[in-house]
C-alpha positions as a Markdown table, in Angstrom:
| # | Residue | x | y | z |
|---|---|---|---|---|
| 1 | Unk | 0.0 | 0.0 | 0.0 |
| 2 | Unk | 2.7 | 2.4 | 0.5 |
| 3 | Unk | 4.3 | 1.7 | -2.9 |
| 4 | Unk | 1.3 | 2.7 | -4.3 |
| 5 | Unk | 0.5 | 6.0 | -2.3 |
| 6 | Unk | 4.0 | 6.7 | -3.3 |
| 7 | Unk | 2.6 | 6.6 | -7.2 |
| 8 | Unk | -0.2 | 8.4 | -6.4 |
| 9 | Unk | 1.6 | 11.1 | -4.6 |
| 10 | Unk | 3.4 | 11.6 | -8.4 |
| 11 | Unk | 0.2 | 12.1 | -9.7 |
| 12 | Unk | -1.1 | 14.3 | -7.9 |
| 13 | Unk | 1.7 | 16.5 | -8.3 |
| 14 | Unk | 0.9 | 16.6 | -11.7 |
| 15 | Unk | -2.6 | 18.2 | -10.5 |
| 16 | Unk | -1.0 | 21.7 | -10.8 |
| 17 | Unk | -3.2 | 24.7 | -13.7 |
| 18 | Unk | -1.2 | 24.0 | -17.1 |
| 19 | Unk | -3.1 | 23.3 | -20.7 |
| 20 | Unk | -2.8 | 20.6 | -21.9 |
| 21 | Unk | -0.2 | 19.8 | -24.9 |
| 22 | Unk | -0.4 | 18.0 | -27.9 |
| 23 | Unk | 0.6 | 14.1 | -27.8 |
| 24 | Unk | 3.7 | 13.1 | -28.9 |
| 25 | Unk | 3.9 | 10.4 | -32.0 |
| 26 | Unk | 4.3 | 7.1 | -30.3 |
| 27 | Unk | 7.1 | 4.9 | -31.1 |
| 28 | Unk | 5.9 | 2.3 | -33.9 |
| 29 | Unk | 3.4 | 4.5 | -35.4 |
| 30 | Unk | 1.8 | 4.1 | -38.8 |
| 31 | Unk | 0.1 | 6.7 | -41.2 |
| 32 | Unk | -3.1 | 6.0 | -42.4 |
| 33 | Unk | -3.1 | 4.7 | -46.1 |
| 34 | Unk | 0.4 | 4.2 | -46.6 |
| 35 | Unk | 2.0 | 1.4 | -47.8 |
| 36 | Unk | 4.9 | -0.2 | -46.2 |
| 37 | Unk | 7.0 | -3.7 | -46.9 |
| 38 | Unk | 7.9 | -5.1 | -43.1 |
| 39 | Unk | 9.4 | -8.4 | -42.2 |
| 40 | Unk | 6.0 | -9.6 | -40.0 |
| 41 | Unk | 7.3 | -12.9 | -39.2 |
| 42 | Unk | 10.6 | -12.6 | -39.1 |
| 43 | Unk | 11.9 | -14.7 | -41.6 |
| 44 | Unk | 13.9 | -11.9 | -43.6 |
| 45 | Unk | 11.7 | -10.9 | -46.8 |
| 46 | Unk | 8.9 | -8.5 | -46.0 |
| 47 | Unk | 5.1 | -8.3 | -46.3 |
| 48 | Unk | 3.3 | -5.3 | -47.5 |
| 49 | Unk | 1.2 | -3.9 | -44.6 |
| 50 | Unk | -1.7 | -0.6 | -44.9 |
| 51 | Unk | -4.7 | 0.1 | -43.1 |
| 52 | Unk | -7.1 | 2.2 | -43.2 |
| 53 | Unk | -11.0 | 3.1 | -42.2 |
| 54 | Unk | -12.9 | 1.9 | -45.0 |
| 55 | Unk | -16.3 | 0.9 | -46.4 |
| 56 | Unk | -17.3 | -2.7 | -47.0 |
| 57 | Unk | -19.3 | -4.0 | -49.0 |
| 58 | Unk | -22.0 | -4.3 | -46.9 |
| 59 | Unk | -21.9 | -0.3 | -45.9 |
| 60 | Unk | -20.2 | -0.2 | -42.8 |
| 61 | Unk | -17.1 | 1.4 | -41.9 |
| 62 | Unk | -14.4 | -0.1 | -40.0 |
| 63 | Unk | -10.3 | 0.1 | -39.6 |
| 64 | Unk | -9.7 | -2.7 | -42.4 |
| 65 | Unk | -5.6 | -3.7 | -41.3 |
| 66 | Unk | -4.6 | -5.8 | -45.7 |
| 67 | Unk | -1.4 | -7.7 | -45.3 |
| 68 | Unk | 0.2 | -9.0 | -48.6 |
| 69 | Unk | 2.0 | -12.3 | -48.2 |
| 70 | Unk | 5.0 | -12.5 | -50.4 |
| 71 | Unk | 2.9 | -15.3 | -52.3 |
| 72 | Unk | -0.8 | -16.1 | -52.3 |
| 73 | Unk | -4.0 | -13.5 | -51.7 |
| 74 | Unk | -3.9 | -10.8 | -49.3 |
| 75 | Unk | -4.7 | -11.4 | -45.5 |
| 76 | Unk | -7.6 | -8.6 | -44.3 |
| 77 | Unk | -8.1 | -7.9 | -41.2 |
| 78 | Unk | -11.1 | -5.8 | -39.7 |
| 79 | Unk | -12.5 | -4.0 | -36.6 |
| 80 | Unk | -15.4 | -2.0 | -35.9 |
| 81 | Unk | -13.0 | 0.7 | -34.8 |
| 82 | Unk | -13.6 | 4.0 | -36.6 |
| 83 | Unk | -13.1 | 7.1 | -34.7 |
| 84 | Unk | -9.2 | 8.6 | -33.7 |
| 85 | Unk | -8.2 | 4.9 | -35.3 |
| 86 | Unk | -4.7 | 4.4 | -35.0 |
| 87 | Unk | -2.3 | 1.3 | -35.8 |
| 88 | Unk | 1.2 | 0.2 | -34.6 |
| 89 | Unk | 4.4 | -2.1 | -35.8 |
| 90 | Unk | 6.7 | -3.4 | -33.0 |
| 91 | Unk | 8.3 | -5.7 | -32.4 |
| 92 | Unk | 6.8 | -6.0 | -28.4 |
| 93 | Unk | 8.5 | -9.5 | -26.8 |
| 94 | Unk | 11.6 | -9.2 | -28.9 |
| 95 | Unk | 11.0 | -12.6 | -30.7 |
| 96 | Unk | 12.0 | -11.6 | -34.3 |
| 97 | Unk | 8.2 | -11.0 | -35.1 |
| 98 | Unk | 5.8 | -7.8 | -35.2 |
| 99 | Unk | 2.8 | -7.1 | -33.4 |
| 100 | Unk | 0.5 | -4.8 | -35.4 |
| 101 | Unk | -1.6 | -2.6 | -33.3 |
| 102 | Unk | -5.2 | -1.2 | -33.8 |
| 103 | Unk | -6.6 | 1.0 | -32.0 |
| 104 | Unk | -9.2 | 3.5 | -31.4 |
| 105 | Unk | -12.5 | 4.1 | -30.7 |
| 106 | Unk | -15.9 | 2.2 | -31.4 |
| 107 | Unk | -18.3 | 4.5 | -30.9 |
| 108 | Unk | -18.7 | 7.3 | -27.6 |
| 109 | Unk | -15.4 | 7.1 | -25.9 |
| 110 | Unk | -15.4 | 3.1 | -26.2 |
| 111 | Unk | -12.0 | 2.9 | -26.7 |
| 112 | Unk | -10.3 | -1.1 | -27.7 |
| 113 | Unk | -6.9 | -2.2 | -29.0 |
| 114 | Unk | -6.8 | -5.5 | -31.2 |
| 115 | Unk | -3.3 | -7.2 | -31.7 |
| 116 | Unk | -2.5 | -9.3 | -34.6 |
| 117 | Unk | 0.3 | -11.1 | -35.9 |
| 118 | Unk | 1.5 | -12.6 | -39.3 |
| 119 | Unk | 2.5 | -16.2 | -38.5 |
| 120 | Unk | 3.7 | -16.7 | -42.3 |
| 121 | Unk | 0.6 | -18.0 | -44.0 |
| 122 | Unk | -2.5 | -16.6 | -41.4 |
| 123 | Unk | -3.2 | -13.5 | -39.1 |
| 124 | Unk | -4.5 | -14.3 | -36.0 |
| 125 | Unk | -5.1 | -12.2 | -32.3 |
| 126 | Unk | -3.3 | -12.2 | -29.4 |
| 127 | Unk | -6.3 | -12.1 | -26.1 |
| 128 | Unk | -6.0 | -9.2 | -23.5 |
| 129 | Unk | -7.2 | -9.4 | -20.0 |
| 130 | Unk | -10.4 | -8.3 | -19.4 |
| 131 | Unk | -10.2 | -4.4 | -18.1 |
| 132 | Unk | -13.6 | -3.4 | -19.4 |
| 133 | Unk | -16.0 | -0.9 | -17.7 |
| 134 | Unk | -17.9 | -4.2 | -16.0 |
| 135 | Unk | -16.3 | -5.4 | -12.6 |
| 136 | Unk | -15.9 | -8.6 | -13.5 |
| 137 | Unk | -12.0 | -8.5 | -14.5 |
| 138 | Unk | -11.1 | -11.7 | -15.3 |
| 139 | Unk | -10.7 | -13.8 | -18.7 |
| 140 | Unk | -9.2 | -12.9 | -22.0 |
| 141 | Unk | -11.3 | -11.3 | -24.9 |
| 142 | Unk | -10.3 | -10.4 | -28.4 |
| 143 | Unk | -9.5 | -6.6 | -27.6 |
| 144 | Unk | -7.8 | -4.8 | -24.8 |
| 145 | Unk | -10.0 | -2.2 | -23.6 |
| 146 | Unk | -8.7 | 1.2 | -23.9 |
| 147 | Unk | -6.6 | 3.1 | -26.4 |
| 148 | Unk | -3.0 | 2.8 | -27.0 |
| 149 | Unk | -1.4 | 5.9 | -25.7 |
| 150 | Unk | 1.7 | 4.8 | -25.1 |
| 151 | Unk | 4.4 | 2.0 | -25.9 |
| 152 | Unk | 7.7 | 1.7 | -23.5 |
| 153 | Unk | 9.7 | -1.3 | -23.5 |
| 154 | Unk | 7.5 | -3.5 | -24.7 |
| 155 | Unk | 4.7 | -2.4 | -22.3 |
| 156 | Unk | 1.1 | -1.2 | -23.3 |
| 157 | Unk | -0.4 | 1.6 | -21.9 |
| 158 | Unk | -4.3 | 1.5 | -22.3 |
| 159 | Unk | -6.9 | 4.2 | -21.1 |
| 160 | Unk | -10.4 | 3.5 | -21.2 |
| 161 | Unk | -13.7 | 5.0 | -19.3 |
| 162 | Unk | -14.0 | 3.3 | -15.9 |
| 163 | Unk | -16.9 | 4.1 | -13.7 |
| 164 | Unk | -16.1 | 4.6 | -10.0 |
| 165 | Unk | -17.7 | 6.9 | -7.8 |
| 166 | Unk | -18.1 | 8.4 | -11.6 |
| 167 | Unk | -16.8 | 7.5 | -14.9 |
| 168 | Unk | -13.5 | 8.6 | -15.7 |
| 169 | Unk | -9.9 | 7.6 | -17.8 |
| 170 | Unk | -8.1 | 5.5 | -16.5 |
| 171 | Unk | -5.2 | 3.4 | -17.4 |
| 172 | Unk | -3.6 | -0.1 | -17.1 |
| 173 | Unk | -0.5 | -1.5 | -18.3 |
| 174 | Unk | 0.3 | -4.8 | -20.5 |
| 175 | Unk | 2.6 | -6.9 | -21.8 |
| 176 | Unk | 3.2 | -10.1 | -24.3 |
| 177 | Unk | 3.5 | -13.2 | -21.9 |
| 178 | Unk | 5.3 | -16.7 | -22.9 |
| 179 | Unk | 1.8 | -17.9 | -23.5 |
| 180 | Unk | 0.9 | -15.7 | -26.6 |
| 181 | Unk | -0.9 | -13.2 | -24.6 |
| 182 | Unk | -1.2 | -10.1 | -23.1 |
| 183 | Unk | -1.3 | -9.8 | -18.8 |
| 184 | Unk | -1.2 | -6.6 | -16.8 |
| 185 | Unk | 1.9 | -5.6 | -15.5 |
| 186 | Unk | 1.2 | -3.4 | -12.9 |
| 187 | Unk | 0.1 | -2.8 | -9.6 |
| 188 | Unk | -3.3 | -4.0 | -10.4 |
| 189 | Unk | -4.8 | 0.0 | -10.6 |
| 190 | Unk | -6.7 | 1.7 | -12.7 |
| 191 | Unk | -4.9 | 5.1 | -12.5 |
| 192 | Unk | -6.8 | 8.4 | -13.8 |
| 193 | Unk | -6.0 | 9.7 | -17.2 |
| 194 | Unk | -4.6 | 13.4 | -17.1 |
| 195 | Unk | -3.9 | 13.8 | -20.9 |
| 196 | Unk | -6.3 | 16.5 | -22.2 |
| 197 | Unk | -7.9 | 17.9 | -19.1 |
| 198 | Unk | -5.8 | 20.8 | -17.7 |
| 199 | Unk | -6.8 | 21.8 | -13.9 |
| 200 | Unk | -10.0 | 24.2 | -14.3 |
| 201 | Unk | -12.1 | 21.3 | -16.7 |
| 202 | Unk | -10.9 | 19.0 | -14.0 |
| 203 | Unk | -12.2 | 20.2 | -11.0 |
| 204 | Unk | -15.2 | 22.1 | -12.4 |
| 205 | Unk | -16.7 | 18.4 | -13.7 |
| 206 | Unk | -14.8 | 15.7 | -12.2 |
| 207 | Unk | -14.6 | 16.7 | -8.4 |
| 208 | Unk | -16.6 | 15.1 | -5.9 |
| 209 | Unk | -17.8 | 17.2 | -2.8 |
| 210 | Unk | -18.5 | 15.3 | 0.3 |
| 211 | Unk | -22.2 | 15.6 | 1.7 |
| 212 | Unk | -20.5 | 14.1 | 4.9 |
| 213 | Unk | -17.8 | 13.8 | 7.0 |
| 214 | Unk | -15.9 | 10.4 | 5.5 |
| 215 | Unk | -13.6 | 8.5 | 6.9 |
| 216 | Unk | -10.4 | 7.6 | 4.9 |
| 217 | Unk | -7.1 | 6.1 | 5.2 |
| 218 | Unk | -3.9 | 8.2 | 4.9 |
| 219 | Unk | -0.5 | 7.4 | 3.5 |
| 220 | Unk | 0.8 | 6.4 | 6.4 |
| 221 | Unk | -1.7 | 4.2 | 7.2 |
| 222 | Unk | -3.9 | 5.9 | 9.8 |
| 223 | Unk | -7.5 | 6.5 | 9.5 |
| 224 | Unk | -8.3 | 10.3 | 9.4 |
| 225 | Unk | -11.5 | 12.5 | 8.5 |
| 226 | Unk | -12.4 | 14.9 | 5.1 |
| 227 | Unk | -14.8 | 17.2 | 6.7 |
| 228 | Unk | -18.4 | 17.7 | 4.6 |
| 229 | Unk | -18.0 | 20.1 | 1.7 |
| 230 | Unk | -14.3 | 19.5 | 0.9 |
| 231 | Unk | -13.6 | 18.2 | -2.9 |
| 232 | Unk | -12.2 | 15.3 | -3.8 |
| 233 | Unk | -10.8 | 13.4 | -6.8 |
| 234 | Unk | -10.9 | 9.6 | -7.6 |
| 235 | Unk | -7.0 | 9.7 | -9.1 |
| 236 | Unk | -6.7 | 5.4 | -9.2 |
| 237 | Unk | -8.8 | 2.5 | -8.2 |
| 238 | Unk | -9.2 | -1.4 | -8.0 |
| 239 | Unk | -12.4 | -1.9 | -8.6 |
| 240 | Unk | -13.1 | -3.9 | -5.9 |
| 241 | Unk | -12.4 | -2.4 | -2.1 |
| 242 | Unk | -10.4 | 1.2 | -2.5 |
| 243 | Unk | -10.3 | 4.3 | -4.5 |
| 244 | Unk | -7.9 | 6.7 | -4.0 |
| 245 | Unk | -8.5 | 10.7 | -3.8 |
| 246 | Unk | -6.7 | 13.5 | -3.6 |
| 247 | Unk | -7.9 | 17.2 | -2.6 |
| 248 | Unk | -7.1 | 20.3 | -4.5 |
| 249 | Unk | -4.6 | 21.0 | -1.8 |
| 250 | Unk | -2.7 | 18.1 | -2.2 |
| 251 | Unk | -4.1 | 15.9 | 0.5 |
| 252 | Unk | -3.5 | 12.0 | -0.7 |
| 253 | Unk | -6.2 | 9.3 | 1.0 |
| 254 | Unk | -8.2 | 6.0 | 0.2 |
| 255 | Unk | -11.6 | 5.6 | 0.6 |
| 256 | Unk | -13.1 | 1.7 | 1.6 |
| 257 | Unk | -15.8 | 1.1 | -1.1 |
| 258 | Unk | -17.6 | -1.6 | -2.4 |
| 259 | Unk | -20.4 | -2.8 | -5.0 |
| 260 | Unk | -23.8 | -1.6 | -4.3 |
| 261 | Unk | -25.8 | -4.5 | -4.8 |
| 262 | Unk | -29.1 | -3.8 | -3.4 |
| 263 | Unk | -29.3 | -0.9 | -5.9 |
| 264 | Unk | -27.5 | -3.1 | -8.9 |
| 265 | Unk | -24.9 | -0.6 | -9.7 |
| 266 | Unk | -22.6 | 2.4 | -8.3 |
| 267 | Unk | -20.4 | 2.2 | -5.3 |
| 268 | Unk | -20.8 | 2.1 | -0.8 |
| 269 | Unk | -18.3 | 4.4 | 0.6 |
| 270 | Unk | -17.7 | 2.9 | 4.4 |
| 271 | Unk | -20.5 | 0.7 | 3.8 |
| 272 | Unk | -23.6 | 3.8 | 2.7 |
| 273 | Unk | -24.4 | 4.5 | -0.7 |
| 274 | Unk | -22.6 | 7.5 | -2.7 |
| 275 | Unk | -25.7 | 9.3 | -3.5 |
| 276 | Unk | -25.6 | 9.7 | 0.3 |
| 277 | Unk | -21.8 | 10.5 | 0.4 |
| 278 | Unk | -21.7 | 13.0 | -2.5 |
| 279 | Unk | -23.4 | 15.8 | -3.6 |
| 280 | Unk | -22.9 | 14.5 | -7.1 |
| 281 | Unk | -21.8 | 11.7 | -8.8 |
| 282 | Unk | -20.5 | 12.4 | -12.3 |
| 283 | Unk | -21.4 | 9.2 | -14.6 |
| 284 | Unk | -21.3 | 9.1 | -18.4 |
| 285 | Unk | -24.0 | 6.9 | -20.1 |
């Protein structure tokens, strides 16, 4: 627990008025419509790899990934991804091989990330771990939730909507196991998602402001108070028994929640409902 008020702590620092800045490229990137000859497999003669969002046949639009094998008919490969779509060649486990990434979102800030790989005559997908916006978090699906926003040796960094005590970006790391597929590797958070929101946006629509006094537990690992009427921000949480805040002076604590069953969704905080906590609850449809 103190490694990871340590991380927060970090983060909130970064909770300081300044605009927000354009993203860099990431590492790996690949424009839209080009055509490019990569080695996919490994084996030292390279494929010809574009994507693009395009129309079937049928009328719908999707990011459409075509690889042409040095022999035989071209390999397609589609998503329903069509909004910010984005797509990546690495090399992610160092194995010889590349991992194309797709990314992007599938319609109102549903953000997933596919992961495919040339095996020299099929494509096929590598599974994520399940980090969607339900609380179930376990088992592998086709697609990582959450948008690729940033690659570092080897690791995935995905941020997707998550709803507690409000919906909110928030991110989770990845990586390429032994066993063909992706696990977290982190310290099992979801962390809040600062790119884009500078500090007025955030704490004009994001903040919560206590209706009572609430009990919480500090860094050190005491319990302490947040009177009524202070603000609070949900920076990181693990969706199952503690979501930590910080205040807009800097204060760093965790909250003890859990699922609110006998309503069938939201959150207790120290075992009574949020509605009764908050003054508001901020949650996207």
């Amino acid at each position: 627990m103190k490694r990871v008020f340590a991380l927060l702590l970090a983060l909130a620092a970064m909770l300081t008025p300044a605009l927000a800045e354009e993203e860099p490229t990431i590492a790996g990137q690949l424009a839209q419509g080009e055509t490019l000859q990569i080695d996919l497999d490994g084996d030292g003669a390279a494929e010809t790899v574009r994507w693009a969002v395009e129309t079937t046949e049928y009328g719908v639009d999707c990011l459409t990934l075509t690889v042409q094998p040095k022999e035989g008919k071209a390999l397609v490969y589609a998503t329903d991804i069509v909004w910010k779509p984005e797509a990546f060649a690495l090399d992610l486990d160092g194995d010889g091989a590349v991992e194309l990434l797709l990314s992007g979102d599938v319609m109102s800030d549903d953000y997933y990330t596919a992961c495919v790989r040339y095996d020299g005559s099929a494509l096929y997908e590598v599974l994520f771990p399940d980090s969607n916006r339900g609380d179930s978090g376990s088992g592998y699906f086709r697609q990582g939730y959450g948008r690729v926003i940033a690659i570092e040796d080897g690791r995935l960094t995905l941020s997707g909507s998550q709803d507690v005590l409000g919906t909110w970006f928030a991110t989770r790391q990845v990586r390429l196991s032994p066993y063909d597929r992706f696990e977290f590797d982190d310290d099992g958070l979801w962390t809040r998602d600062m790119v884009d929101l500078d500090d007025a946006e955030l704490w004009e629509y994001a903040a919560l402001t206590a209706k009572i006094e609430l009990t919480y537990t500090a860094p050190d690992g005491s319990e302490a108070t947040l009177p009524a009427g202070e603000k609070l921000l949900v920076i990181a949480s693990d969706k199952q028994e503690t979501a930590h805040f910080t205040t807009p002076d800097g204060l760093i604590g965790a909250l003890s929640i859990s699922p609110d069953y006998d309503r069938g969704w939201g959150w207790m905080v120290n075992g009574v409902g949020e509605a009764d906590c908050f003054e508001y609850v901020p949650y996207a449809d």
